[in-house]
C-alpha positions as CSV (number, residue, x, y, z in Angstrom):
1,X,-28.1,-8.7,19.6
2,X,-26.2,-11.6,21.2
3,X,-26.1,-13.6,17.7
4,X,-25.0,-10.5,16.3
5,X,-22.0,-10.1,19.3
6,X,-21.5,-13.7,19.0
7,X,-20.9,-13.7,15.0
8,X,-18.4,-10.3,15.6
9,X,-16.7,-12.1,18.2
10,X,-16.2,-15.3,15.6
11,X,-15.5,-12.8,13.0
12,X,-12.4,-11.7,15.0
13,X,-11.5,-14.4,16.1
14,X,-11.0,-16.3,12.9
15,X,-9.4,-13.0,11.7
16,X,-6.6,-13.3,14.7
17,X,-6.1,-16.7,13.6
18,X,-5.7,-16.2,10.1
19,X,-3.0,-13.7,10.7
20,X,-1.4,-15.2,13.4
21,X,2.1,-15.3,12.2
22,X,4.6,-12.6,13.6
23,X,5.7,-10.3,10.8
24,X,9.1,-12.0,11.6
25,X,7.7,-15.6,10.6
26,X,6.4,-14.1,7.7
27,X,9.4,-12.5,6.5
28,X,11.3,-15.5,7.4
29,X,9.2,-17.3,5.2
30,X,8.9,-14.9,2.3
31,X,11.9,-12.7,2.6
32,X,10.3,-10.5,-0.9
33,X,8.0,-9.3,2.3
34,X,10.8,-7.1,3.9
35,X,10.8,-4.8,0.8
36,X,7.3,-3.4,2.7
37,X,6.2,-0.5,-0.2
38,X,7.9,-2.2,-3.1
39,X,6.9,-5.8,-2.6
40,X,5.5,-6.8,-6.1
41,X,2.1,-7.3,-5.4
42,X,1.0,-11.0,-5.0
43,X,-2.6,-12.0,-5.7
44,X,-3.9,-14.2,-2.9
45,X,-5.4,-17.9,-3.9
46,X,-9.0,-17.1,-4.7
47,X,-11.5,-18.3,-1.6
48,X,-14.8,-18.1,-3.4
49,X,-17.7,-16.6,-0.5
50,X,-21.6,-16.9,-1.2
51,X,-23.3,-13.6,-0.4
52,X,-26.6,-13.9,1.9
53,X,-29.1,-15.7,-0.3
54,X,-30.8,-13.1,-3.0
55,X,-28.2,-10.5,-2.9
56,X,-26.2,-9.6,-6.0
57,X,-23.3,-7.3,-6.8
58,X,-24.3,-4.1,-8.3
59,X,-21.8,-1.7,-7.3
60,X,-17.3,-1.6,-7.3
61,X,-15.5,1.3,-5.9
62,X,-12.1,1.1,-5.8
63,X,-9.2,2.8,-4.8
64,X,-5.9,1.4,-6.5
65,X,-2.2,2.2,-5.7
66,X,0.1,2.5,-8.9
67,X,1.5,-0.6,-10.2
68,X,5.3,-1.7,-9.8
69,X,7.5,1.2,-10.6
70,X,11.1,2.8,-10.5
71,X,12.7,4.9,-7.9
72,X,11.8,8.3,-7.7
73,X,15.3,10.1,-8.2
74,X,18.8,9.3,-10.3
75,X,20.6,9.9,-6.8
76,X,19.3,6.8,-5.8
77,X,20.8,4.6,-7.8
78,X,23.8,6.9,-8.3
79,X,25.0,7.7,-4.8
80,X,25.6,4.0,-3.6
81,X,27.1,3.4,-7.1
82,X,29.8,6.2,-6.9
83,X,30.5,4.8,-3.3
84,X,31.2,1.2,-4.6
85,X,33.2,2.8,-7.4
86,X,34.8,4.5,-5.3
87,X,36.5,1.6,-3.6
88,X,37.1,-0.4,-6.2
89,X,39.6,2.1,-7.8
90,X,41.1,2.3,-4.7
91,X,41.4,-1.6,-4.7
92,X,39.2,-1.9,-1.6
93,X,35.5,-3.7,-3.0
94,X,35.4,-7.4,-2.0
95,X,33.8,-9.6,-4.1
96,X,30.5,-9.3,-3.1
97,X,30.7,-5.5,-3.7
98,X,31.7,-6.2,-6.7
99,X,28.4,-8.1,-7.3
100,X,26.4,-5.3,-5.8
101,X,27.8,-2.5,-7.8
102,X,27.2,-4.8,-11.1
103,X,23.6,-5.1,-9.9
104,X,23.1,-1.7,-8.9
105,X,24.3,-0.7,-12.1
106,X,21.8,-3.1,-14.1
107,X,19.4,-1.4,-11.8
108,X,20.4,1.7,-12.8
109,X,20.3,1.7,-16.6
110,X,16.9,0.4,-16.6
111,X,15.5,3.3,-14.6
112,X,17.6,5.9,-16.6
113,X,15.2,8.7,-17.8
114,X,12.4,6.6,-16.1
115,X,12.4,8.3,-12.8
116,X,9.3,6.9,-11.0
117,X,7.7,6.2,-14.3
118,X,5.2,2.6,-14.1
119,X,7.1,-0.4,-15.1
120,X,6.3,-3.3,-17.5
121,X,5.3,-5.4,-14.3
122,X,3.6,-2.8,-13.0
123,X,1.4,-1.9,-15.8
124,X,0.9,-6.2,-16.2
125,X,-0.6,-5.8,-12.4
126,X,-3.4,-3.5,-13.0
127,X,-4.6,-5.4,-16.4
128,X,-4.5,-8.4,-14.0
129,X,-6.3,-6.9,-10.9
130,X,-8.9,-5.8,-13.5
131,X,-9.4,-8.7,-15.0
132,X,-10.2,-10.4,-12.0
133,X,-12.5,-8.0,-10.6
134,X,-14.1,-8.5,-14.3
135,X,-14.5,-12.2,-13.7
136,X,-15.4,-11.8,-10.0
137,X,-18.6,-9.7,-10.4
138,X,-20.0,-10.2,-14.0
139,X,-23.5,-8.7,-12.8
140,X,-21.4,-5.0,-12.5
141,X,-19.5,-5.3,-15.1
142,X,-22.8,-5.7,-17.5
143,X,-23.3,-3.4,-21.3
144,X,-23.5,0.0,-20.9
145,X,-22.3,0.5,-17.5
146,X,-20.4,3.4,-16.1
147,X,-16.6,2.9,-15.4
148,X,-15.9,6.4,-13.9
149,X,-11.9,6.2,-13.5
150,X,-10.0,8.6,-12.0
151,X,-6.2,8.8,-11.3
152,X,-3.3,11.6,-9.8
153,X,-1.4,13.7,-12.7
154,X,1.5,11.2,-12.1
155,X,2.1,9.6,-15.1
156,X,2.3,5.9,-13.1
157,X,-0.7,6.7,-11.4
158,X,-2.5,7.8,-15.4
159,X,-1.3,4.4,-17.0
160,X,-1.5,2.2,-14.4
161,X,-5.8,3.6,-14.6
162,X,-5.1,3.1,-18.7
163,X,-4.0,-0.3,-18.4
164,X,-6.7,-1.6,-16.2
165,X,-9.5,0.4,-18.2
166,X,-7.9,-1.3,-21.8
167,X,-8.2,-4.4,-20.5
168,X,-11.6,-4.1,-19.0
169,X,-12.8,-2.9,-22.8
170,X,-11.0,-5.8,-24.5
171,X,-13.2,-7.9,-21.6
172,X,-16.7,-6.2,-22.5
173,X,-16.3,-3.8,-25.5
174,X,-19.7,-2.5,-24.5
175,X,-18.8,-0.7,-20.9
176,X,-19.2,3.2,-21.0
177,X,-15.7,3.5,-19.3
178,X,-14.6,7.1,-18.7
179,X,-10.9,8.0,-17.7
180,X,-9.8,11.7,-16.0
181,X,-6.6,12.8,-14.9
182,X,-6.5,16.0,-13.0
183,X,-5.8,18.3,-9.7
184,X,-9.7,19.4,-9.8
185,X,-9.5,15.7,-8.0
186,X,-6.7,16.4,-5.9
187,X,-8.7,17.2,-2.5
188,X,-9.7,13.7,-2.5
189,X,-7.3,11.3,-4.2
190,X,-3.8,12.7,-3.6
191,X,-4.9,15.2,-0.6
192,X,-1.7,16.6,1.2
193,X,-1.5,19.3,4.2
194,X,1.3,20.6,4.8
195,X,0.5,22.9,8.2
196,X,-0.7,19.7,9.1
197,X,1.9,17.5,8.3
198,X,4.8,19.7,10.4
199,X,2.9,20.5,13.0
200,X,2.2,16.7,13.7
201,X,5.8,15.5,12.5
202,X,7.7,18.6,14.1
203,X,10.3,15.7,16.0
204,X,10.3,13.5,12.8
205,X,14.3,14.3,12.7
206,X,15.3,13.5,16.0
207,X,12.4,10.4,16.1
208,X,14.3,8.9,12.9
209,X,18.0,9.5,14.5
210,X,16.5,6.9,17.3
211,X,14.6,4.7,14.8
212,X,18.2,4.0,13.4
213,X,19.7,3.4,15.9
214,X,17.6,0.7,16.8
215,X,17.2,-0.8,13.7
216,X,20.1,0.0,11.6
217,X,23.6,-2.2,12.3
218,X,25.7,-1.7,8.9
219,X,29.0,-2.9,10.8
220,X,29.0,-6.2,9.5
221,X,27.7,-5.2,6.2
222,X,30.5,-2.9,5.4
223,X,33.3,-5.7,6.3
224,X,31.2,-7.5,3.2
225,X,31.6,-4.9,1.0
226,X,34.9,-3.3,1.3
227,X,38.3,-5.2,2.3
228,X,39.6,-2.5,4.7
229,X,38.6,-1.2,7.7
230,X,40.4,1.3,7.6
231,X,39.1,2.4,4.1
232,X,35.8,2.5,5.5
233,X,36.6,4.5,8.5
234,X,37.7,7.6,6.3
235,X,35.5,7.1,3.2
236,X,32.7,6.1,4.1
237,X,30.4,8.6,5.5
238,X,27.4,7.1,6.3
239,X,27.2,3.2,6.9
240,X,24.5,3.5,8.0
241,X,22.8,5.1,5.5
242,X,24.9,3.3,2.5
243,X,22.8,0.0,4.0
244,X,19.6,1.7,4.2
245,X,20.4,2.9,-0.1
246,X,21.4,-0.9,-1.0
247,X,18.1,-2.1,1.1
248,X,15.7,-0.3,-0.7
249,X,17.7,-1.0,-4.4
250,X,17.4,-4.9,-3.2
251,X,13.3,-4.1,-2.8
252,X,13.0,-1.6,-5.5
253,X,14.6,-4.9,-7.6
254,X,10.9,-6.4,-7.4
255,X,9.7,-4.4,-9.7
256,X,11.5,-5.4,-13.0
257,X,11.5,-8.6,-14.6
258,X,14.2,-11.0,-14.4
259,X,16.2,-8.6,-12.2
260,X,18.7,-10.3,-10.0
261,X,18.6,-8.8,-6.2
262,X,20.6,-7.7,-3.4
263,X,19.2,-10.2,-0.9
264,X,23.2,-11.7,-0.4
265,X,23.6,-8.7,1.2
266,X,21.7,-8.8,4.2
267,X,21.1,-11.7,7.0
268,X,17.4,-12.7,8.3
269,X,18.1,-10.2,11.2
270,X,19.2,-7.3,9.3
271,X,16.8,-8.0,6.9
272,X,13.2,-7.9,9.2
273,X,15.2,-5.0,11.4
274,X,15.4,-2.6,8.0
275,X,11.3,-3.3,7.2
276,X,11.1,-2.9,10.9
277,X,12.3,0.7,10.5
278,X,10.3,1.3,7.4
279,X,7.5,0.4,9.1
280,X,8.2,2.3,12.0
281,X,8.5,5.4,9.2
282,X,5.0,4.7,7.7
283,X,3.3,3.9,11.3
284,X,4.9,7.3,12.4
285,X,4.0,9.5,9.3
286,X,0.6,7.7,7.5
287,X,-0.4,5.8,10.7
288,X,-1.6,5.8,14.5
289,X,1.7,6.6,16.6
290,X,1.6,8.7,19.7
291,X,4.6,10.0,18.6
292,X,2.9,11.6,16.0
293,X,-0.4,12.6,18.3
294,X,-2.0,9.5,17.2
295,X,-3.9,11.3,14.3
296,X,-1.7,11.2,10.7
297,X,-4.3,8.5,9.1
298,X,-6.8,11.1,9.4
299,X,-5.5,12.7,6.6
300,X,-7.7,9.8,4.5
301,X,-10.7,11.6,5.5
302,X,-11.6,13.5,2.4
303,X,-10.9,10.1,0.5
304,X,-13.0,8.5,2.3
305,X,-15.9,11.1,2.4
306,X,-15.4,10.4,-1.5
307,X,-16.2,6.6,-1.3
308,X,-19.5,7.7,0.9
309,X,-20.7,10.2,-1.1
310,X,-20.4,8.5,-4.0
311,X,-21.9,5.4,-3.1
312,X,-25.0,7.2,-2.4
313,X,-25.3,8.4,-5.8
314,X,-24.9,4.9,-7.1
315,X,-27.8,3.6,-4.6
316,X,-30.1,6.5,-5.4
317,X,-29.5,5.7,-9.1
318,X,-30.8,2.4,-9.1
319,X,-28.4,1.6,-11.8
320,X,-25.1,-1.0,-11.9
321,X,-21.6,1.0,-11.7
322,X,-18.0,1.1,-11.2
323,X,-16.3,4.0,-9.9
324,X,-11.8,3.3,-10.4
325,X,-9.4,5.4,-8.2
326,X,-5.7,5.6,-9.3
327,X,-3.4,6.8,-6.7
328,X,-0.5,6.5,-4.2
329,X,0.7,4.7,-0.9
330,X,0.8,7.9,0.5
331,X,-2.9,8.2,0.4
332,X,-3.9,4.3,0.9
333,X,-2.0,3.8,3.6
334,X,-4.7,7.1,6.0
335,X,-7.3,5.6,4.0
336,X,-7.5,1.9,5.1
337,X,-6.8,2.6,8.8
338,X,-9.1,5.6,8.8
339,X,-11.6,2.8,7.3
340,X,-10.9,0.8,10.7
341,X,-9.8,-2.1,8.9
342,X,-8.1,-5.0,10.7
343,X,-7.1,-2.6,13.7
344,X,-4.7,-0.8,11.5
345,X,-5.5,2.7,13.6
346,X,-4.4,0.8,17.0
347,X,-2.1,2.6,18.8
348,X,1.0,1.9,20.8
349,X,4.4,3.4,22.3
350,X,6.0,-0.2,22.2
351,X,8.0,-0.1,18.4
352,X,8.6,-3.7,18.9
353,X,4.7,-4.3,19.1
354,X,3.4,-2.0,16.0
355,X,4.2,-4.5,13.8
356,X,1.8,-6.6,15.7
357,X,-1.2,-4.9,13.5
358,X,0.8,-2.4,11.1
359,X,2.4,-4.3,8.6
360,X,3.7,-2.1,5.0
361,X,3.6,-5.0,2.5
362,X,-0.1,-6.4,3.9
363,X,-1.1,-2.5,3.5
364,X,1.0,-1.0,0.5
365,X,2.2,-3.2,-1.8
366,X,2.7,-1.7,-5.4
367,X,-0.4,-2.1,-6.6
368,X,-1.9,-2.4,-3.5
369,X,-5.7,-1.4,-3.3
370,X,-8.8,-1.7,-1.5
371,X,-12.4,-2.8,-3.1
372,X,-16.0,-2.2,-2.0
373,X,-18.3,-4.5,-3.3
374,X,-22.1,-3.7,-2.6
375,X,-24.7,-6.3,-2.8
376,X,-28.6,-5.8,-3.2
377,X,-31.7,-8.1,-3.7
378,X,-35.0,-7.6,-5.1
379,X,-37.7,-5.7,-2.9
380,X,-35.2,-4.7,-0.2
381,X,-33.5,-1.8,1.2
382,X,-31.0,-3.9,2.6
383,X,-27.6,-3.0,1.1
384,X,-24.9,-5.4,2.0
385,X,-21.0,-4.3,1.6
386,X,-17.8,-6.6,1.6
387,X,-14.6,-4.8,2.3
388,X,-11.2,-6.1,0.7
389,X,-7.8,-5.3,1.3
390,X,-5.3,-6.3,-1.5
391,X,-8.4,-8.8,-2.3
392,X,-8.9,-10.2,1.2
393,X,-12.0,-10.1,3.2
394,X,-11.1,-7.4,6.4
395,X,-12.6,-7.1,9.7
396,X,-14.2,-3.7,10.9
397,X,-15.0,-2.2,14.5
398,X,-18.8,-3.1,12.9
399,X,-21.2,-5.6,13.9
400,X,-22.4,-7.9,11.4
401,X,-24.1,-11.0,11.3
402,X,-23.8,-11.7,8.0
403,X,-19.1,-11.3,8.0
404,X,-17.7,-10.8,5.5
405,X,-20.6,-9.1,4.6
406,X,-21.5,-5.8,6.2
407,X,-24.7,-3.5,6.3
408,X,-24.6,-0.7,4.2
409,X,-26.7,1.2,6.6
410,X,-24.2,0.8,9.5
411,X,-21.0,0.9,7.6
412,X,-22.1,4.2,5.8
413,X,-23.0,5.4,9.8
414,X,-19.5,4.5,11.6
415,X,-17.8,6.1,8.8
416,X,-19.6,9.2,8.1
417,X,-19.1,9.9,12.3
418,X,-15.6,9.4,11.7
419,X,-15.5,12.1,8.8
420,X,-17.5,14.5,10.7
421,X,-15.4,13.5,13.7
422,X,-12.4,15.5,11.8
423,X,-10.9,18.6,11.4
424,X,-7.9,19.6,9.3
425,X,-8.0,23.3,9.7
426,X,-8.0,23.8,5.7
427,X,-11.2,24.4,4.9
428,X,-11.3,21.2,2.5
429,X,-14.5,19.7,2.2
């Protein structure tokens, strides 16, 4: 038992250390970061880890987000374009407006009649994550084995599961890969509850006024975009929200290639203060607040029943398999901190501290996703499981002595408590 505390307490420890830069360093570093749900995902350098001598891979399940994709609505490219239009018939949009408004505009006729639709990148991400899971655990991905993929109605969430399962046939022709699309799945892999959802988020209005008012400071922004203060003073409604329209075009910019961004527009503090209040958004709604009774991410619980359940089919079969979920944030984001993972679900009333552990563009990236990866070896019972997070090795409220690597037995335990350990007044199962 003490080697076993003694390798946990390592375990977190190098885990700390690893992530030991503020999100403000990071940002600073990598300002792409500060677009939090849009970031373009980024496959980390590949650290090769050895499994415990005899085990093998013999099992994958997955739960993807979509790739890259547009914004959801025409208004949002529209509305901050007719604003910058606006002024500059009335002779009032500086030169950097200008610049914006062409950009936004670019922006705009790409996405026309593509609404939320899967971009070229993003469909170029999922034939990439497959192809590395391919090459990462050859002795799953073996002739004849079961692919069972699954994805949401949404037509981002269908191709980005069409582009990974094309490019895992031109990879091994042989694979029995099966593909469904449909709301018989919906209880598990795009689960919503609405009773739930108000009764937890009842204050979400008057919570968001304050969130802005903290984080949102479009004074010096507007004296960048338009000539006259005066002009701004009777035209412009909302500066506030204007900046909040132009931050998310500058993320949503990640998503297209060879798109030029809206980055001139904000400084470093402006820039980590807007994720900031994003974050605070997805913290509040998908995550552990207080404010929101500490109990949103629970809405990942049928989701994760799934990955349970399911696995215990696999192990009882005996055989390889690979079982492919295509979904949304909305549904990653309960499902990795219900999980535990790298003490997502810790709360706190200090907003300056969430993004201490709660960080969007670690959790949510397009084509963000989390991979179990289960190891057995010859004569043994002993099932060993390695958790990854956007392809990096988490740390669990588990002990192990074997980290990355955890046992099957006690993993399955801690998380089937937590399922049992919820109620969501619906009657789902």
């Amino acid at each position: 038992m003490k080697k076993k505390l003694a390798t946990w307490t390592a375990t977190v420890m190098f885990s700390l250390t690893i992530t030991a830069q503020t999100a403000w360093q990071e940002i600073l570093q990598n300002p792409s970061l500060a677009a939090g749900k849009y970031l373009a995902y980024q496959a980390p350098q590949e650290i090769v880890i050895t499994p415990p001598e005899g085990y093998t891979p013999f099992y994958l399940s997955v739960f993807a987000r979509h790739g890259s994709r547009y914004l959801t609505d025409r208004e949002k490219y529209d509305e901050p374009a007719a604003i910058l239009k606006a002024a500059r018939q009335a002779g009032k949009l500086t030169t950097d407006g200008q610049r914006a408004l062409d950009i936004i505009c670019r922006l705009a006729r790409e996405a026309e009649g593509r609404y939320g639709e899967l971009t070229v990148k993003g469909a170029r991400q999922h034939r990439e994550l497959a192809n590395r899971m391919f090459h990462h655990y050859p002795t799953i991905f073996c002739d004849d084995v079961h692919v069972d993929a699954r994805s949401t109605t949404k037509s981002r969430a269908f191709l980005s599961m069409a582009n990974g399962c094309v490019e895992l046939a031109r990879l091994n022709p042989r694979l029995n890969i099966t593909m469904d699309a449909s709301l018989h799945d919906s209880y598990y892999i795009k689960y919503k509850n609405k009773n739930y959802e108000q009764r937890h988020l009842a204050k979400a209005d008057s919570i968001y006024r304050i969130a802005d008012s903290i984080y949102v400071h479009p004074q010096r922004l507007m004296k960048q975009l338009f000539s006259d203060a005066g002009y701004v003073e009777k035209h412009i409604t909302s500066p506030a929200t204007l900046m909040q329209q132009l931050f998310e075009l500058d993320g949503i910019s990640q998503s297209s290639r060879n798109m030029p961004d809206l980055g001139f527009l904000f400084n470093k503090q402006e820039r980590y203060d807007l994720w900031q209040r994003n974050n605070f958004e997805w913290y509040y709604e998908k995550g552990p607040s207080p404010l929101s009774d500490t109990c949103m991410y629970k809405l990942g619980r049928n989701l994760l029943e799934n990955f349970i359940l399911t696995a215990d089919t696999v192990i009882a079969s005996g055989r390889p398999c690979v079982t492919l979920r295509y979904g949304h944030d909305t549904n990653l984001a309960p499902l990795v901190t219900l999980m535990g993972c790298n003490s997502l679900s810790h709360p706190t009333t200090d907003w300056q501290a969430i993004a201490d552990t709660y960080r969007t563009y670690q959790l949510i990236p397009m084509c963000g996703n989390i991979q179990l990866v289960f190891y057995r070896k010859p004569n043994s019972d002993d099932i060993l499981v390695r958790v990854l997070l956007n392809e990096k090795d988490v740390t669990l409220p588990v002990q192990t002595e074997t980290a990355p690597f955890y046992h099957w037995k006690d993993l399955r335990s801690y998380w089937m408590a937590t399922v049992r350990s919820i109620s969501l007044d619906d009657g789902a199962r």
